[in-house]
N, C-alpha and C positions, 0 to 999 in steps of 0.2 A: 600873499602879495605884500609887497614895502610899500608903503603910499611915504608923503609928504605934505604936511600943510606950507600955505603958501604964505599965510597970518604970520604965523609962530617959527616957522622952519623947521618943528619936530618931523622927525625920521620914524615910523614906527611898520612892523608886521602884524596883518590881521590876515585872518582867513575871510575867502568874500569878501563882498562888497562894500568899504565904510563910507558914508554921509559927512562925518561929524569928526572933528581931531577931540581924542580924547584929554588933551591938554588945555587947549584955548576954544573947544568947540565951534569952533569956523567948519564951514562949509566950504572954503576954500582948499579945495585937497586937489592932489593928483598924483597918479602912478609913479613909483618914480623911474625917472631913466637910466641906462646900464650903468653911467658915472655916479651917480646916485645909489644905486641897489650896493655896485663894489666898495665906495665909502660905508656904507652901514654894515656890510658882510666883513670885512677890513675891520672896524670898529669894535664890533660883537667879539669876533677872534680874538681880539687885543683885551678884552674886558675879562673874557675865559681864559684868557692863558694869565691875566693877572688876579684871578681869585683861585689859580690851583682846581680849574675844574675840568683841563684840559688833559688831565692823567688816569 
């Protein structure tokens, strides 16, 4: 699942359930929404195809 802190604005995927951002440990978190998920899936892609791990 992509969560989102609400503190920090980091983006990240955990499996299950998180509490806690593991950047700024706020408790302010939530799911994120499809605009959201496709930004970070968008993102990721672009990261992979720019270290050549895409082949």
């Amino acid at each position: 699942m992509i969560y989102v802190c609400d503190h920090c604005s980091f983006v990240f995927e955990r499996m299950g359930e998180v509490t806690v951002c593991p950047v700024c440990s706020s408790t302010y978190l939530h799911p994120a929404t499809q605009p959201e998920q496709e930004a970070y899936r968008k993102g990721k892609e672009q990261e992979k195809k720019a270290s050549g791990k895409d082949r």
